[in-house]
N, C-alpha and C positions, 0 to 999 in steps of 0.2 A: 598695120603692124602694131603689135600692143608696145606697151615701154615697160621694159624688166623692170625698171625701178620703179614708176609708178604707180603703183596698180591700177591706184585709180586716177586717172589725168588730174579731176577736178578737186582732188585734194590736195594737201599740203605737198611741198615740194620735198621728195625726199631724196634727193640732188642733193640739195643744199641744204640738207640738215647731216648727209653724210658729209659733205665739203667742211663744213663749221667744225662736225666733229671731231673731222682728221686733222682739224687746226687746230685748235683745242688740244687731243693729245698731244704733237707736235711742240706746242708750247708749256705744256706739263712737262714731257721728258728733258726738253733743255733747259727748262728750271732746275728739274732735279737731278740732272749731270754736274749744275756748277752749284748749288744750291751752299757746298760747304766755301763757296769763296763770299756769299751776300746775306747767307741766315749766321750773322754772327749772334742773334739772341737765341737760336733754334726753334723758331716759334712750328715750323714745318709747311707744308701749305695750306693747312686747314687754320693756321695762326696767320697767317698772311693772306688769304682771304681775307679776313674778319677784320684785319687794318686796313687793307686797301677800302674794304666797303664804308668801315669807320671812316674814313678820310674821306669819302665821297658824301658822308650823310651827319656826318657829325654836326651837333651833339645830337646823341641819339638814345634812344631807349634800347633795353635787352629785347623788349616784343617787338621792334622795329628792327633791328638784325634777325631775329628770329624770321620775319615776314621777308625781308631782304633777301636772306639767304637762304630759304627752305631750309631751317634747320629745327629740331626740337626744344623746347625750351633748356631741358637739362643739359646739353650737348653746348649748347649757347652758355649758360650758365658758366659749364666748366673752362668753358673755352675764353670766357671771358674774364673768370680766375687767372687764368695760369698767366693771360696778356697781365691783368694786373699785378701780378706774382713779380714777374720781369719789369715791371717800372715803367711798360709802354703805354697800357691807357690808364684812367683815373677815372672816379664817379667824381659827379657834382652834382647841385641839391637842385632841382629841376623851381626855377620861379613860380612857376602856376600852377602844382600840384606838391606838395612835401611830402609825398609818400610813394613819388616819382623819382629816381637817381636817372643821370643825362651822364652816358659813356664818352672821354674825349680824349685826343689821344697828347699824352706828354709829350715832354720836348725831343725826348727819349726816342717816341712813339712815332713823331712829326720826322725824325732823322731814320727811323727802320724803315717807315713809310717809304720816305725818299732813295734809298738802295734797294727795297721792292721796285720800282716803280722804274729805276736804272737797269735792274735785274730783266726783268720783263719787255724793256726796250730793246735791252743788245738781244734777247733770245728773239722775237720779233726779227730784228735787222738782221740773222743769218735767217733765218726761214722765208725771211720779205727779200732775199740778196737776190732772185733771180729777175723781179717785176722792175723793170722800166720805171726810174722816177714817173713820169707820165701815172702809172699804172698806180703805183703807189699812192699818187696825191688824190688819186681817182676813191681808191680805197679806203683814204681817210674819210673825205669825201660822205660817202656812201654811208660809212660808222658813223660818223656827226649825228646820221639823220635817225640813228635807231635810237 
């Protein structure tokens, strides 16, 4: 019997890259249903990206978000205006190169963070509401390890 989804066995699982995907959107749309109750700066998702990953790598360089996020320099650039625009990240003078700026995010920046990351929990917890704690810790789990 051939497998509709796979064409080719011995390749990539493309199972579970449609599984991921439909999580993925899943977790898009319920962000952007409550989005006007936790984007009190409006940063959008393409702004909340770019803090969550700052908060993960900070301090960081533009060409380190750029490589982080598949993004183009310009696009990076702007985007990393407009966060500073809003009082959420700051440059700072990089010790081992001065012709280096190190992105990090304000106090500001350090509290948006933190209602993303609330934000993205409770959306999580209705789309996670049907899995069996059991199932759940399992899935953490498994995330840890990527």
């Amino acid at each position: 019997m051939v497998d509709k989804v796979n064409i080719n066995p011995a390749g990539p699982d493309i199972e579970v890259a449609r599984l991921i995907d439909r999580m993925t959107r899943r977790i898009h749309a319920a962000l952007n249903a409550r989005a006007a109750e936790f984007d009190r700066h409006r940063v959008g998702p393409a702004g909340g990206i770019l803090l969550l990953t700052l908060a993960d790598h900070e301090p960081a360089r533009v060409q380190d978000l750029v490589r982080l996020m598949a993004r183009d320099k310009g696009q990076m650039t702007r985007g990393v205006q407009a966060l500073e625009r809003k009082g959420l990240i700051a440059r700072r003078d990089c010790a081992d190169d001065a012709r280096v700026s190190l992105l990090v995010l304000t106090e500001e920046g350090h509290r948006a963070v933190g209602e993303l990351q609330h934000a993205v929990a409770e959306a999580l917890d209705g789309i996670l509401a049907p899995l069996p704690a059991a199932d759940r810790r399992q899935l953490k789990a498994i995330l840890a390890k990527l």
